[in-house]
Phi, psi and omega in degrees: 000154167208185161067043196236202203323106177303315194311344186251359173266145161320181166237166206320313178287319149331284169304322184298293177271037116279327168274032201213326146313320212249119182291158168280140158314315195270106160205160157285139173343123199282357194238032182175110160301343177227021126338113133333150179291153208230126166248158177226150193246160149210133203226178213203107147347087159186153216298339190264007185245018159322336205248011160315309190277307168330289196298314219270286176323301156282011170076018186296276167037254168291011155264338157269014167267323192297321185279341171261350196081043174223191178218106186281144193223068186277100195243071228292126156256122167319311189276116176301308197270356149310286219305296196319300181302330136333300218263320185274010146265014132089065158262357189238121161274342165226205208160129160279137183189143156329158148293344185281311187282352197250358170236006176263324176212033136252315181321292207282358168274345175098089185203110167282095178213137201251126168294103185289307195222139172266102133019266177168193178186134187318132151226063192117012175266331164260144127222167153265147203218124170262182157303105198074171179261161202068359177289170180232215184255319177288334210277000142313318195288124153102004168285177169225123173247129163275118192203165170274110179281153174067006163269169141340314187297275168005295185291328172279342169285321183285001152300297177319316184265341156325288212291338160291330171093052168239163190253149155333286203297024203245352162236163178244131169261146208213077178301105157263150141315141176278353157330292209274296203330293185302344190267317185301320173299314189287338183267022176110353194232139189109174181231015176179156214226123187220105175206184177233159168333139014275349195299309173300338183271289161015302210272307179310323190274307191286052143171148188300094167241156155284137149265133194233330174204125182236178190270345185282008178230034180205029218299122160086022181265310189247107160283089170305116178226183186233127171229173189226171175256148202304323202290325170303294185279015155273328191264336170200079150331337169283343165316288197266048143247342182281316202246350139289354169273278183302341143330273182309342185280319213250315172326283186309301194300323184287310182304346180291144163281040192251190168291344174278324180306298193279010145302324163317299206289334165305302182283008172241337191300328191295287199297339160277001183058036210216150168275158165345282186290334153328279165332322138315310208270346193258012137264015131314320192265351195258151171251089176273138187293101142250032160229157200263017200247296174350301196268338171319302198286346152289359184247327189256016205283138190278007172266336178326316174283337163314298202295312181301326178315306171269357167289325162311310202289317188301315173318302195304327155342321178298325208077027219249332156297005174129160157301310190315341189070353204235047170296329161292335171309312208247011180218167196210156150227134177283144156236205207251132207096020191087337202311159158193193161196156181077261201251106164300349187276335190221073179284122179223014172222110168262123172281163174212106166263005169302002189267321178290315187298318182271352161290317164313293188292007198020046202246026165238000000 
């Protein structure tokens, strides 16, 4: 699962002197001086950050900890938006999240973090689903949709209904857990369902729905990413050629078409609690880099700062950028070339693609 529950998040100021109570992980053992620096990753279920416990398992990891002289720590938290909050009280130095979630709650807590590797971004991994067949997009006004407020999903219903020409009150929201949600849908209750994978293919299979709008028509809005926090990889920097390496070496291994591929792709559909072709079908939905040329050229693509632009807009929309509403006021995102938005003075969510640029370049 990912992408889940605002109700379980600290609130801002919370999170904030936690991550300022908590020392950063990259320091040496206090009892052995020649202890390596020691880091810690933590990733959430879902198909496109699976190959975090694969690299981990298989010791890649640690052959690109090895190769830096540091020690990497990998650690799945089931609860996707714990693991974010973990990390922006800085029990984590990096962490898998949306691009959204990564500016809704360590940006927007003064948590300075930089998107290390792009991923992918949702192509059909989120949608919406009404109730029965035939139905259409105007066929939303007047529902009660179930969804995790204030997630992606949220965020893909107020796409959705732009494209429908509908207004928010024109639907009733209905806050489920991405725990409940299939079961609360399937037993009847709401008249339409707005989530991601596997819960969504789950859902297409047990019971008759229209998909009516998916993320595969808002192409490069919900981004998967592995970020790190900026004060950590400034200060050590071989982190994230070590965790951009081994990204990318499993990245390659998952996209092949041999026998190895699908043995990969096999041990994470297991560890992911799914069969192969489920798992297949569900990185179907996803547009994944697995080359490092991919995701560069997506980090450096001049529409990304558009796309965070409304992704902003929603948030602040939200409240999820502070009550004051003015959130881009008091926070900047950075990309690459200088670009930037909002407040350039206090930048606190960053693309960095240099790290993708010497992997592309095989210079790590």
């Amino acid at each position: 699962m990912r992408r889940s529950s605002p109700f379980t998040r600290l609130p801002i100021a919370c999170l904030l002197a936690l991550s300022l109570a908590h020392p950063l992980n990259a320091n040496t053992l206090a009892n052995d001086v020649t202890a390596p620096p020691t880091f810690k990753l933590c990733w959430s279920i879902f198909a496109g950050w699976m190959p975090w416990g694969y690299a981990a398992n298989e010791g890649i990891v640690q052959k690109w900890a090895d190769k830096y002289g540091i020690r990497i720590e990998v650690a799945e938290v089931p609860d996707y938006v714990a693991s974010i909050e973990q990390y922006t009280a800085g029990d984590y130095d990096a962490c898998t999240m949306t691009n959204m979630d990564a500016l809704t709650i360590p940006a927007a807590a003064g948590v300075d973090t930089t998107a290390l590797i792009v991923g992918d971004f949702s192509n059909g991994a989120d949608a919406v689903l009404l109730r029965g067949a035939g139905q259409s997009l105007q066929d939303l006004k007047g529902k009660t949709v179930l969804l995790v407020e204030n997630s992606v999903s949220h965020y893909l219903l107020s796409r959705a209904l732009e494209w429908a020409l509908l207004k928010p009150s024109d639907v009733k929201i209905q806050h489920v857990s991405d725990l409940q949600i299939e079961a609360a849908f399937l037993s009847g209750q709401g008249d339409a369902v707005i989530t991601w994978n596997p819960i969504l293919s789950s859902i297409k299979r047990k019971t008759t729905v229209s998909q009516v709008f998916s993320s595969n028509l808002i192409p490069g809005e919900i981004v998967d990413l592995t970020v790190v926090n900026s004060k950590t990889l400034a200060a050590h920097p071989e982190l994230g050629k070590a965790l951009t390496g081994a990204w990318f070496e499993t990245q390659r291994l998952m996209g092949l078409p041999t026998e190895a591929g699908r043995a990969a792709r096999a041990k994470m559909a297991a560890a992911a609690n799914t069969t192969p072709e489920d798992f297949t079908e569900q990185l179907a939905t996803l547009r994944s880099f697995y080359a490092p040329r991919y995701a560069l050229s997506f980090a450096r693509a001049n529409k990304l700062p558009e796309l965070m632009q409304r992704v902003a807009q929603f948030a602040n929309g939200q409240g999820l950028l502070g009550a004051s509403g003015d959130g881009l006021d008091n926070l900047g995102i950075a990309f690459s070339d200088a670009r930037s938005l909002g407040n350039g003075e206090r930048i606190m969510l960053r693309f960095n693609d240099g790290y993708m640029q010497q992997a592309a370049a095989d210079q790590l």
